[in-house]
CHARMM internal coordinates of N, CA and C (Angstrom, degrees):
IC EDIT
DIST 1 N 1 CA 1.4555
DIST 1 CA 1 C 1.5227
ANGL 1 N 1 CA 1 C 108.37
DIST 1 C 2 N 1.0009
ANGL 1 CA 1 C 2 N 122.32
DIHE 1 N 1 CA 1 C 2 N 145.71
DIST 2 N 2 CA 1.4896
ANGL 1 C 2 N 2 CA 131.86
DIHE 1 CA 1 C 2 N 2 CA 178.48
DIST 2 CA 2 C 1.5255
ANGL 2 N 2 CA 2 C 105.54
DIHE 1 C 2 N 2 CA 2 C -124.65
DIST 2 C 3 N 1.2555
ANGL 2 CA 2 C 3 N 129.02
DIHE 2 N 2 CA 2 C 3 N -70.21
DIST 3 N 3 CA 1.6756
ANGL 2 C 3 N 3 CA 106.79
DIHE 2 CA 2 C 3 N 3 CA 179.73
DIST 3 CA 3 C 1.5088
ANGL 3 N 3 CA 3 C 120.11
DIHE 2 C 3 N 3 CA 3 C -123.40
DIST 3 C 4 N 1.5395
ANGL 3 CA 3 C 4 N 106.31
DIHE 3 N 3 CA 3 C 4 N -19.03
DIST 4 N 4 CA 1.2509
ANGL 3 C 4 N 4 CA 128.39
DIHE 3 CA 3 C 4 N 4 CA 166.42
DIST 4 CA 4 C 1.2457
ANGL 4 N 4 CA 4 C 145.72
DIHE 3 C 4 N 4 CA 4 C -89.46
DIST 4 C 5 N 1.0530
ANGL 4 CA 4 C 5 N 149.62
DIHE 4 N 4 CA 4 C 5 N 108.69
DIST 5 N 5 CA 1.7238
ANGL 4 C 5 N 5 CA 126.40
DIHE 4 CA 4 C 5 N 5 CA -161.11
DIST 5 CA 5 C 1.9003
ANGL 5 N 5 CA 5 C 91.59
DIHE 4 C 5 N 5 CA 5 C -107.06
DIST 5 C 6 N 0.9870
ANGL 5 CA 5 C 6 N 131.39
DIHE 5 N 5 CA 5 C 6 N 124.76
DIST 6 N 6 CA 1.4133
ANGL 5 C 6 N 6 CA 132.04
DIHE 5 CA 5 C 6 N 6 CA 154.17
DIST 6 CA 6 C 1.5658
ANGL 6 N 6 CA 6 C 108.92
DIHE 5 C 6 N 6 CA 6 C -87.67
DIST 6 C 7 N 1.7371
ANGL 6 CA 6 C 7 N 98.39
DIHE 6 N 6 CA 6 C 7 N 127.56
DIST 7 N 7 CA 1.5729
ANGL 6 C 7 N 7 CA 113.38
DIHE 6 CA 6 C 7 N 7 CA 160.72
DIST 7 CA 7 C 1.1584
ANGL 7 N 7 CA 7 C 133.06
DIHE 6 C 7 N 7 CA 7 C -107.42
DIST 7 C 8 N 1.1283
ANGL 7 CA 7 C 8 N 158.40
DIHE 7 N 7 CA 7 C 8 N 156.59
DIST 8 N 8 CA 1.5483
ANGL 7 C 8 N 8 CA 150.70
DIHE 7 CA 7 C 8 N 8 CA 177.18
DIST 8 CA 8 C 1.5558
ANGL 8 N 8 CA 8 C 103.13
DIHE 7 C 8 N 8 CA 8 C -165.96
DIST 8 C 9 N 0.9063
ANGL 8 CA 8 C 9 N 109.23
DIHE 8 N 8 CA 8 C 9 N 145.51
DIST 9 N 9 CA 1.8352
ANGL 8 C 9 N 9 CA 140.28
DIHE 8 CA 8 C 9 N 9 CA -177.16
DIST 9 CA 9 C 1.4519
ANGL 9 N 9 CA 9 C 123.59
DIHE 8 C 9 N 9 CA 9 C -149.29
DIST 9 C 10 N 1.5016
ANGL 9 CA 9 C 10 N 118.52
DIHE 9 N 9 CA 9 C 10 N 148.50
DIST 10 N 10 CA 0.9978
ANGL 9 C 10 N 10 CA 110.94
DIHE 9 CA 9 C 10 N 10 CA -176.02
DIST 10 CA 10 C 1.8710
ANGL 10 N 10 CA 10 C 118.74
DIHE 9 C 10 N 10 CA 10 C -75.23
DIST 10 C 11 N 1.6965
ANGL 10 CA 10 C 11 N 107.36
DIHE 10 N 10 CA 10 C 11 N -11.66
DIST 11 N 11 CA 1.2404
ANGL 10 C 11 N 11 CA 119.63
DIHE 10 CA 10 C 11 N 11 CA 167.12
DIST 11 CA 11 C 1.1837
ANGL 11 N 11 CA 11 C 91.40
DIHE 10 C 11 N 11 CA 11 C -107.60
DIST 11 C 12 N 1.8622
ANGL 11 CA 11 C 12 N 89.84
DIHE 11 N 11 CA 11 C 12 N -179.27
DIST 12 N 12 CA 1.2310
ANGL 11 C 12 N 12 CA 122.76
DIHE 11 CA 11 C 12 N 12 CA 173.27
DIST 12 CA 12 C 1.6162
ANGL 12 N 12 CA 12 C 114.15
DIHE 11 C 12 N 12 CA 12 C -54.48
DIST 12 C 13 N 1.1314
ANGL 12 CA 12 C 13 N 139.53
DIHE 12 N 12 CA 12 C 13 N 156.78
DIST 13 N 13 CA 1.4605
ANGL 12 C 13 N 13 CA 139.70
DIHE 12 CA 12 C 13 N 13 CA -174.31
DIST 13 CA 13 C 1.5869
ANGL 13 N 13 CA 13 C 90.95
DIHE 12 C 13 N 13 CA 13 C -112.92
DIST 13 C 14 N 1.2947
ANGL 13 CA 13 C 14 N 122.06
DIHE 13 N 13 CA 13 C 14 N 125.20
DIST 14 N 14 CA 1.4454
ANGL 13 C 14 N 14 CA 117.79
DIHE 13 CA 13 C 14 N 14 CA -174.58
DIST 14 CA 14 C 1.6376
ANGL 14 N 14 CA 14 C 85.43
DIHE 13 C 14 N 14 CA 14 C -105.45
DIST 14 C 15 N 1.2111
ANGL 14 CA 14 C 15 N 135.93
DIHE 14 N 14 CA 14 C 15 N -31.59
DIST 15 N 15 CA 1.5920
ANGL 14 C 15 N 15 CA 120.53
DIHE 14 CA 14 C 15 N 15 CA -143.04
DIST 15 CA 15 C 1.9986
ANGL 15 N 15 CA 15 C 100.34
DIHE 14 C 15 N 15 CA 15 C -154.89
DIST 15 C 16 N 1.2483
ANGL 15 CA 15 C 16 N 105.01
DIHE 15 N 15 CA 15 C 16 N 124.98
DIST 16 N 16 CA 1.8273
ANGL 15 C 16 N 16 CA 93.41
DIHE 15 CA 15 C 16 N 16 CA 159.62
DIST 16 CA 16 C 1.6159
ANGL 16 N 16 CA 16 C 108.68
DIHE 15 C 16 N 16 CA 16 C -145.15
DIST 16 C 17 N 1.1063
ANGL 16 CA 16 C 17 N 102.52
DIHE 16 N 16 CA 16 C 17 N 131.58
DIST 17 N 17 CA 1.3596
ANGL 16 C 17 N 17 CA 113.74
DIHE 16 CA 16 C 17 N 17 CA 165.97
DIST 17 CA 17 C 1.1695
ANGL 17 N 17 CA 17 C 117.25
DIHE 16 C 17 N 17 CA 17 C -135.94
DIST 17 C 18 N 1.5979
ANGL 17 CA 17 C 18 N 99.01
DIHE 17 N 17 CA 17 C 18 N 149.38
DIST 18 N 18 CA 1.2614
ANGL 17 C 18 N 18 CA 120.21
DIHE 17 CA 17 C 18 N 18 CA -171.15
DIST 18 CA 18 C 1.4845
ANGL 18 N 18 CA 18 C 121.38
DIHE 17 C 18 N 18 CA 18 C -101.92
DIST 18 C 19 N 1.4533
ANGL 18 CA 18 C 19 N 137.94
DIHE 18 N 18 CA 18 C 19 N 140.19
DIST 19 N 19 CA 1.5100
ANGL 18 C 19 N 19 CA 106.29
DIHE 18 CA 18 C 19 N 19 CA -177.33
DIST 19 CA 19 C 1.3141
ANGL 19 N 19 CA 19 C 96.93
DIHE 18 C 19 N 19 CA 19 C -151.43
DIST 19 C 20 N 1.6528
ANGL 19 CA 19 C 20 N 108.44
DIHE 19 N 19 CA 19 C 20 N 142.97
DIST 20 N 20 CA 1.5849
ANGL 19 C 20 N 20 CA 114.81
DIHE 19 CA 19 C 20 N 20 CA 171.38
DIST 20 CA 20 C 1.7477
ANGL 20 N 20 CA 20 C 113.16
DIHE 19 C 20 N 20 CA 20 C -52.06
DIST 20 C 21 N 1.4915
ANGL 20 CA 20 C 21 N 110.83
DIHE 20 N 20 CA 20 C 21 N 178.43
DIST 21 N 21 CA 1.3915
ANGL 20 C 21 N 21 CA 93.45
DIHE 20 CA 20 C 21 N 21 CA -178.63
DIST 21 CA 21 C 1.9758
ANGL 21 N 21 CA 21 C 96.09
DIHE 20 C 21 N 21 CA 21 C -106.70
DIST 21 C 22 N 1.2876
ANGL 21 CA 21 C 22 N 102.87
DIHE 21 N 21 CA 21 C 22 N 44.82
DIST 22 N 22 CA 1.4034
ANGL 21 C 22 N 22 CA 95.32
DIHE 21 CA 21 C 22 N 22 CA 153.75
DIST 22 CA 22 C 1.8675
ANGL 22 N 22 CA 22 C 113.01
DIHE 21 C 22 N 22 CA 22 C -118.61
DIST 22 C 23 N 1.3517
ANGL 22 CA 22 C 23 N 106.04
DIHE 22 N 22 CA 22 C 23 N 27.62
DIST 23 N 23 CA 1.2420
ANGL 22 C 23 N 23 CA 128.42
DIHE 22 CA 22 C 23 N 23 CA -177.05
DIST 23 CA 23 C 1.6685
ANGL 23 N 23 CA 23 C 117.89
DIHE 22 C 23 N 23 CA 23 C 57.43
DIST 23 C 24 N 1.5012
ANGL 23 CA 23 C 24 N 109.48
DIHE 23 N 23 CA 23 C 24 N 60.99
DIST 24 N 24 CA 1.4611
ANGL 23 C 24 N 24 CA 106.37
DIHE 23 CA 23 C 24 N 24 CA -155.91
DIST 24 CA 24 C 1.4092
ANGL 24 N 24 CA 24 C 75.03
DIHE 23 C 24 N 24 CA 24 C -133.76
DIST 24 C 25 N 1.6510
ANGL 24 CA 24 C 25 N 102.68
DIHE 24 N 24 CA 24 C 25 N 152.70
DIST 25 N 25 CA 1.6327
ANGL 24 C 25 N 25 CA 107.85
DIHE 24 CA 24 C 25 N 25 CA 170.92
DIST 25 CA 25 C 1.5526
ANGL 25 N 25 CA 25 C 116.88
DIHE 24 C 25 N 25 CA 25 C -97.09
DIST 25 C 26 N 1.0080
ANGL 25 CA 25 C 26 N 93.51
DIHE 25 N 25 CA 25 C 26 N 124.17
DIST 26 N 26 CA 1.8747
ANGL 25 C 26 N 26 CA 102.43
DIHE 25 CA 25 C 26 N 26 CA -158.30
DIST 26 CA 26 C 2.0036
ANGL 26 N 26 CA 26 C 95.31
DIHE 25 C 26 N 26 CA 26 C -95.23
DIST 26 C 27 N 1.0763
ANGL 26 CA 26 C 27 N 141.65
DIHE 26 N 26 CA 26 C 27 N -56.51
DIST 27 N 27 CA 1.1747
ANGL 26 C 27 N 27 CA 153.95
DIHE 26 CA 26 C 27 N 27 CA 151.49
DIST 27 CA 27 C 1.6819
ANGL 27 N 27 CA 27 C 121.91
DIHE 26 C 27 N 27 CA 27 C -100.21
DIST 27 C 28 N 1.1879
ANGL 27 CA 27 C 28 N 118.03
DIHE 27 N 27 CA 27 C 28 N 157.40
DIST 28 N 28 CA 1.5600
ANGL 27 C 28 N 28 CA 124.67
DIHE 27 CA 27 C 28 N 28 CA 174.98
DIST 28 CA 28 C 1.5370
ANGL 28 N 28 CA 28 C 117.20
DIHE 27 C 28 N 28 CA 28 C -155.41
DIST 28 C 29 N 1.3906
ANGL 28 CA 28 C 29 N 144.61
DIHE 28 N 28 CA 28 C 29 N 146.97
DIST 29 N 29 CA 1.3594
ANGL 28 C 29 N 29 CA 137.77
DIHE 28 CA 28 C 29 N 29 CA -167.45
DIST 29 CA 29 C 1.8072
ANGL 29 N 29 CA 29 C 94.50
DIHE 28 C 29 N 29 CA 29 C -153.76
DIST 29 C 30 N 1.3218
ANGL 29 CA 29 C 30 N 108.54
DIHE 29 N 29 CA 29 C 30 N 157.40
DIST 30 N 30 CA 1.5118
ANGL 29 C 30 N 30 CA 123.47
DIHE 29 CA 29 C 30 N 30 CA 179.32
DIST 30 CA 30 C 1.6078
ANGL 30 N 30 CA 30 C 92.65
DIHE 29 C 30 N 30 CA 30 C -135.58
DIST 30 C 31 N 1.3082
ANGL 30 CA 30 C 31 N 112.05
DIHE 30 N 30 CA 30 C 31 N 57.45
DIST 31 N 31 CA 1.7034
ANGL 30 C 31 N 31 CA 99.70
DIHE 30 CA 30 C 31 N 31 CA -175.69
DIST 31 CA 31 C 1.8856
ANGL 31 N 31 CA 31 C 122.10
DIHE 30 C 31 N 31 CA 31 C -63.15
DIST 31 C 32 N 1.8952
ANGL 31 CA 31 C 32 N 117.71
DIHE 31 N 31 CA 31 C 32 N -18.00
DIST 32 N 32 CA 1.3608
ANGL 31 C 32 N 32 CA 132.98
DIHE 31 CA 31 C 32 N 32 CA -177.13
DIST 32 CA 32 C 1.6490
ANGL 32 N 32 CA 32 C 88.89
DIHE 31 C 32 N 32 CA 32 C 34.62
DIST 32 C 33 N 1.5596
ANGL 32 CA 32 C 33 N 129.65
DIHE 32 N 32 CA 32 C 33 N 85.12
DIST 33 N 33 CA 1.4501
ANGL 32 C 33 N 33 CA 139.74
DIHE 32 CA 32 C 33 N 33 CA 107.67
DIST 33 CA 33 C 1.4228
ANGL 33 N 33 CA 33 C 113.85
DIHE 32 C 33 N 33 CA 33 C -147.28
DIST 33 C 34 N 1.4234
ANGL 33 CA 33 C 34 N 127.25
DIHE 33 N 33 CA 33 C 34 N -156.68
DIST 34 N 34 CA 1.4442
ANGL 33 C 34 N 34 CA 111.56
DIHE 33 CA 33 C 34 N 34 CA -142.36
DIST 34 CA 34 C 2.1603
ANGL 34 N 34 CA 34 C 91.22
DIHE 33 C 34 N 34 CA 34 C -115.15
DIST 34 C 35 N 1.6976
ANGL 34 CA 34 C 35 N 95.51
DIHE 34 N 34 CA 34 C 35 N -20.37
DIST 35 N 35 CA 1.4379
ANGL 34 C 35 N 35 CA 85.38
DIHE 34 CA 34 C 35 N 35 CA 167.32
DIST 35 CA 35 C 1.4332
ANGL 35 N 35 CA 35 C 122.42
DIHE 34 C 35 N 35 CA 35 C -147.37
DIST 35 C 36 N 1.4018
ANGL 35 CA 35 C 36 N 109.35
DIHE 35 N 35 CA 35 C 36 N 139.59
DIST 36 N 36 CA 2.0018
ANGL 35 C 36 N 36 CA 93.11
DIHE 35 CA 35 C 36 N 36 CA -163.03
DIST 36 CA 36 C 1.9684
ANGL 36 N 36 CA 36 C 98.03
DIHE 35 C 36 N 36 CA 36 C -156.66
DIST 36 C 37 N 1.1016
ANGL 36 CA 36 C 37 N 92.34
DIHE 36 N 36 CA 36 C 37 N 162.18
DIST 37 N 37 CA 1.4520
ANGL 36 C 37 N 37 CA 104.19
DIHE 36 CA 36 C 37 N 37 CA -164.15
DIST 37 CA 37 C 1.6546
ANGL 37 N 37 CA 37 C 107.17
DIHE 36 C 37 N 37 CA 37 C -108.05
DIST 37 C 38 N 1.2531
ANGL 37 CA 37 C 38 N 125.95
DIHE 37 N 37 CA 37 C 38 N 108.73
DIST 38 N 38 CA 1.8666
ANGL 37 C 38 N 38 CA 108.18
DIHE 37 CA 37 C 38 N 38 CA 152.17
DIST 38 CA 38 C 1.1108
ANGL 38 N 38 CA 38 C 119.27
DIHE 37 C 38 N 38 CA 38 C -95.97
DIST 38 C 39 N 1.5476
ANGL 38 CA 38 C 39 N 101.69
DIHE 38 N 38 CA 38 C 39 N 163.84
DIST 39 N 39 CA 1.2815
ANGL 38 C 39 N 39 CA 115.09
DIHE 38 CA 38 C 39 N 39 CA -174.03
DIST 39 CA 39 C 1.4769
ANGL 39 N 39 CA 39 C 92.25
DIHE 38 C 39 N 39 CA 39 C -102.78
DIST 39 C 40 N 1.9379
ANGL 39 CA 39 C 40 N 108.71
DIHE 39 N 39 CA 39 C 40 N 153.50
DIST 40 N 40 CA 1.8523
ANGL 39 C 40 N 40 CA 99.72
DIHE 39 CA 39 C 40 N 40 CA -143.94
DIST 40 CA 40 C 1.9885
ANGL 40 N 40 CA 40 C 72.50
DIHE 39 C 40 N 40 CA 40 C -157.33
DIST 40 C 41 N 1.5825
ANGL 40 CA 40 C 41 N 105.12
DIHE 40 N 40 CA 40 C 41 N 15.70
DIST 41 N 41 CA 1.5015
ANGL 40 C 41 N 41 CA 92.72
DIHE 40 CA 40 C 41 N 41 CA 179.20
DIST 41 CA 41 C 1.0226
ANGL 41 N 41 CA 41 C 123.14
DIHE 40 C 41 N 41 CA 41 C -65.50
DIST 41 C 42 N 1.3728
ANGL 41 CA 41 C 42 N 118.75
DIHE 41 N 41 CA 41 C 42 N -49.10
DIST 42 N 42 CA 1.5341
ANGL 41 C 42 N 42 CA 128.83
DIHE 41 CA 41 C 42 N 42 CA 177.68
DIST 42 CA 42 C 1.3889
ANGL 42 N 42 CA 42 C 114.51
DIHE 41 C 42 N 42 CA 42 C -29.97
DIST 42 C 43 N 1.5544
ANGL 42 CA 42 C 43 N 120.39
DIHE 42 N 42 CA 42 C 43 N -58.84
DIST 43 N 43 CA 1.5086
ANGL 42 C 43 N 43 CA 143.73
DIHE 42 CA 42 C 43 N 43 CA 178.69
DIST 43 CA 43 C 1.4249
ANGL 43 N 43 CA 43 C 102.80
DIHE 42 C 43 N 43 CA 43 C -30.92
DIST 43 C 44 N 1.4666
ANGL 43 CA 43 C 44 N 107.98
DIHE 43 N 43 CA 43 C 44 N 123.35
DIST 44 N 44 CA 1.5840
ANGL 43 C 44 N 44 CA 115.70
DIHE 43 CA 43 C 44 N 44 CA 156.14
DIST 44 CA 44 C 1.6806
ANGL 44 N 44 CA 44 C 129.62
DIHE 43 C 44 N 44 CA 44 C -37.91
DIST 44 C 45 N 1.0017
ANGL 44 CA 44 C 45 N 156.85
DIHE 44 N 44 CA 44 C 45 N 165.71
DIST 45 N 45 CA 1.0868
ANGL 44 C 45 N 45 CA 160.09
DIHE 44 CA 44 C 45 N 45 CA 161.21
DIST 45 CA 45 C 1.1660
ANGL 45 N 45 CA 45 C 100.15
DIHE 44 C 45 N 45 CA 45 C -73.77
DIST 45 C 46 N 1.3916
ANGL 45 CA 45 C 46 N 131.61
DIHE 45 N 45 CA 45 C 46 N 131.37
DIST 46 N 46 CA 1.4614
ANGL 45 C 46 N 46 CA 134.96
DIHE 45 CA 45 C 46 N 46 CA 163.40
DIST 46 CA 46 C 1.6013
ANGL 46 N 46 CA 46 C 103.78
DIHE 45 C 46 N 46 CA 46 C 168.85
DIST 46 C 47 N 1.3321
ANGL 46 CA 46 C 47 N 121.31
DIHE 46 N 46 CA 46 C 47 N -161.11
DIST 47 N 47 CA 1.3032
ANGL 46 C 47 N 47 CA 120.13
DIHE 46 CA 46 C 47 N 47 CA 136.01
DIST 47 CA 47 C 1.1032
ANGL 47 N 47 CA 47 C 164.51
DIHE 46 C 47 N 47 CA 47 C -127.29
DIST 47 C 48 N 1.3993
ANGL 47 CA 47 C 48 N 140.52
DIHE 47 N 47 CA 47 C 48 N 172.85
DIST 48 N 48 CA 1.4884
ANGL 47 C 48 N 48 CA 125.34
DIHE 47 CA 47 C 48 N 48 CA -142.28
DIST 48 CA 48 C 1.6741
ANGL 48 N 48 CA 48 C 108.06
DIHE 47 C 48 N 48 CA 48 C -158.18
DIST 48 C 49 N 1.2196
ANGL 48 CA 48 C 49 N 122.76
DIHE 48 N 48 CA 48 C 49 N 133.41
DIST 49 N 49 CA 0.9357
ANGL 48 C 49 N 49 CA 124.91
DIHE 48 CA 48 C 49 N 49 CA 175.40
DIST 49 CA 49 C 1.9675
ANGL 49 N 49 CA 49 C 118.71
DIHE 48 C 49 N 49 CA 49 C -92.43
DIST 49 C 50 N 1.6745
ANGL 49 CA 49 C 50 N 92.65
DIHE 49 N 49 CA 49 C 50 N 157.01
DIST 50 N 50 CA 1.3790
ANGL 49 C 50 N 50 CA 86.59
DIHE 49 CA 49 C 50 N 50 CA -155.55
DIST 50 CA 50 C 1.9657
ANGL 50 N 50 CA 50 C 99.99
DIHE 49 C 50 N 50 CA 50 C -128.91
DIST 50 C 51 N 1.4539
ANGL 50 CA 50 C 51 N 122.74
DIHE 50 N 50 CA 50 C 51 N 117.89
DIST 51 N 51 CA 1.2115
ANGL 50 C 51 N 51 CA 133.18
DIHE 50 CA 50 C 51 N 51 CA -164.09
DIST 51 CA 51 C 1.3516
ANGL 51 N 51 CA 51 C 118.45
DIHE 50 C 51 N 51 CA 51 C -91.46
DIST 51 C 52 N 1.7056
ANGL 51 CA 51 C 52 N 136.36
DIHE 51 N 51 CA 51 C 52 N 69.87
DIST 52 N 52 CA 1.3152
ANGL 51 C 52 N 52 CA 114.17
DIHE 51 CA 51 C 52 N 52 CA -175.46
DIST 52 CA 52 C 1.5081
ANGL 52 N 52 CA 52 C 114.82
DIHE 51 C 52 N 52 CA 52 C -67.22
DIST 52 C 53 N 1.5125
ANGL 52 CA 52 C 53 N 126.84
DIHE 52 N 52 CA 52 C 53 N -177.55
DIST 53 N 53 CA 1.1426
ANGL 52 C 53 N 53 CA 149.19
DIHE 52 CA 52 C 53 N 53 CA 115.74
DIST 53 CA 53 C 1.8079
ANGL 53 N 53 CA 53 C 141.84
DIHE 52 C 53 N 53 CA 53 C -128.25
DIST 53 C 54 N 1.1372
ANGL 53 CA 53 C 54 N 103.96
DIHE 53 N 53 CA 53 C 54 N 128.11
DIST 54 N 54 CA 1.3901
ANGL 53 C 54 N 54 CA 117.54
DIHE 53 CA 53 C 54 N 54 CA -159.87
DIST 54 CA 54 C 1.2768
ANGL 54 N 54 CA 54 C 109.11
DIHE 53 C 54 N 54 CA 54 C -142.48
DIST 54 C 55 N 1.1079
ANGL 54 CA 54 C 55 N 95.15
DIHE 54 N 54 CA 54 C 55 N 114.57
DIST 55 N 55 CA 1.9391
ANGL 54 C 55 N 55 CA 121.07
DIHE 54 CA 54 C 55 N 55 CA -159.68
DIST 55 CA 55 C 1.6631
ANGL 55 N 55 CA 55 C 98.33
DIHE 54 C 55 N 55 CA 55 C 40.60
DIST 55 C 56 N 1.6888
ANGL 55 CA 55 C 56 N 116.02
DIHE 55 N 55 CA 55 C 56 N -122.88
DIST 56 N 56 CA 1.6599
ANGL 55 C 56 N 56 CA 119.08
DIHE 55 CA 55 C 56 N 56 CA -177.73
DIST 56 CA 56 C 1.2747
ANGL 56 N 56 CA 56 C 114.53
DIHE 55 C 56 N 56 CA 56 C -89.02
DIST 56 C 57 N 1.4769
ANGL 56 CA 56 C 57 N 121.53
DIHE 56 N 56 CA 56 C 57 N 20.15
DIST 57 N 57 CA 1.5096
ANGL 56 C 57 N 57 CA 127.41
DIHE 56 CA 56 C 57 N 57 CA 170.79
DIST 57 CA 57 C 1.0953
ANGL 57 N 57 CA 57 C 101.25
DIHE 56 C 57 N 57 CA 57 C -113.61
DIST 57 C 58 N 1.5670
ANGL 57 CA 57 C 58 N 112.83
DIHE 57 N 57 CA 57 C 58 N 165.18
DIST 58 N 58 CA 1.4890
ANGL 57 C 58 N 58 CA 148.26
DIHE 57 CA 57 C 58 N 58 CA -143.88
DIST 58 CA 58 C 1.3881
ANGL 58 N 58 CA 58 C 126.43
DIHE 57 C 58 N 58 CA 58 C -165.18
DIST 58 C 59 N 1.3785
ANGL 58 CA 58 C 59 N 124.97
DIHE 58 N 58 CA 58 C 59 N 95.50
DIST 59 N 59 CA 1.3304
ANGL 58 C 59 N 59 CA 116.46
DIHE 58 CA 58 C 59 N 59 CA -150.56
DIST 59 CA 59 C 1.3963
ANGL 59 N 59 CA 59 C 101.27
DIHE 58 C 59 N 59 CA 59 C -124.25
DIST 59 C 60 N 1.2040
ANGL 59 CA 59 C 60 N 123.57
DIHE 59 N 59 CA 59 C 60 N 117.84
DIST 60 N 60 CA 1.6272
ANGL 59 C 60 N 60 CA 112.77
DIHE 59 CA 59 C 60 N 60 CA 160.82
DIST 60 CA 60 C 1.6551
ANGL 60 N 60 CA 60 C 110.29
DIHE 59 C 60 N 60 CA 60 C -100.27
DIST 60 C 61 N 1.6399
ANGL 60 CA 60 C 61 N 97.40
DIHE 60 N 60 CA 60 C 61 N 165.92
DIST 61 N 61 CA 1.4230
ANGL 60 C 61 N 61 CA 98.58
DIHE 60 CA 60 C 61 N 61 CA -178.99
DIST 61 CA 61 C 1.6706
ANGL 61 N 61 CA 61 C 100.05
DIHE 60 C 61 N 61 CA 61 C -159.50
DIST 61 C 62 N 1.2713
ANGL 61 CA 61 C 62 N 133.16
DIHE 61 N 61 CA 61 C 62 N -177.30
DIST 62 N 62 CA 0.9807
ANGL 61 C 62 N 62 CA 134.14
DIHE 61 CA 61 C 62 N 62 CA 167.67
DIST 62 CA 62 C 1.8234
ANGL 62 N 62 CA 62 C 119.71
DIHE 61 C 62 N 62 CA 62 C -109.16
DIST 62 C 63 N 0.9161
ANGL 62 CA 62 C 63 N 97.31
DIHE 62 N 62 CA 62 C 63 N 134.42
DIST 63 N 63 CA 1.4131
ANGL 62 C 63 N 63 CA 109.53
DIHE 62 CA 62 C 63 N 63 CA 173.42
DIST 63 CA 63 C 1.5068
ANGL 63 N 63 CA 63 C 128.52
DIHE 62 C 63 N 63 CA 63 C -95.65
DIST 63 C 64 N 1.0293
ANGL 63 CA 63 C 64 N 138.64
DIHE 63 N 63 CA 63 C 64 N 111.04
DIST 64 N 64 CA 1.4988
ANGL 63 C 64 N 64 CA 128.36
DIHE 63 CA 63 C 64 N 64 CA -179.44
DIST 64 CA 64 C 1.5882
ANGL 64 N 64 CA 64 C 119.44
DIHE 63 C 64 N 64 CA 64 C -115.59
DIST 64 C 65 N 1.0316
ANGL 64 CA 64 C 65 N 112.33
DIHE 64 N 64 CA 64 C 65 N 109.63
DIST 65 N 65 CA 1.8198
ANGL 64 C 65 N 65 CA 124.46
DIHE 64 CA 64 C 65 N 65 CA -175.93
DIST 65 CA 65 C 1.6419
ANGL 65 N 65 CA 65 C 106.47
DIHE 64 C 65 N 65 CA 65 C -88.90
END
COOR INIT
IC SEED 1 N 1 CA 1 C
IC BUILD
């Protein structure tokens, strides 16, 4: 990722956070639709893990800037 992160789900996305890997929340969004974009420019280069929720699922993933 470079300045954008794109999300999409087959639900609504109630929640995303982002977090350094010293488990700190570095960004967070409540966007409520099913696909949406942050902007992740600010963010250092490194990597970071990334926490959806969408309806009773819960997805982490990794992010790399």
């Amino acid at each position: 990722v470079k300045n954008i992160a794109n999300f999409s789900a087959n639900e609504t996305i109630q929640s995303v956070r982002i977090y350094d890997l010293t488990g700190r929340v570095v960004k967070q969004a409540t966007p409520n639709k099913a696909n949406f974009d942050m902007d992740v420019a600010n963010l250092s280069k490194g990597v970071y893990l990334v926490k959806l929720n969408a309806g009773d699922k819960e997805a982490t993933a990794k992010l790399i800037k």
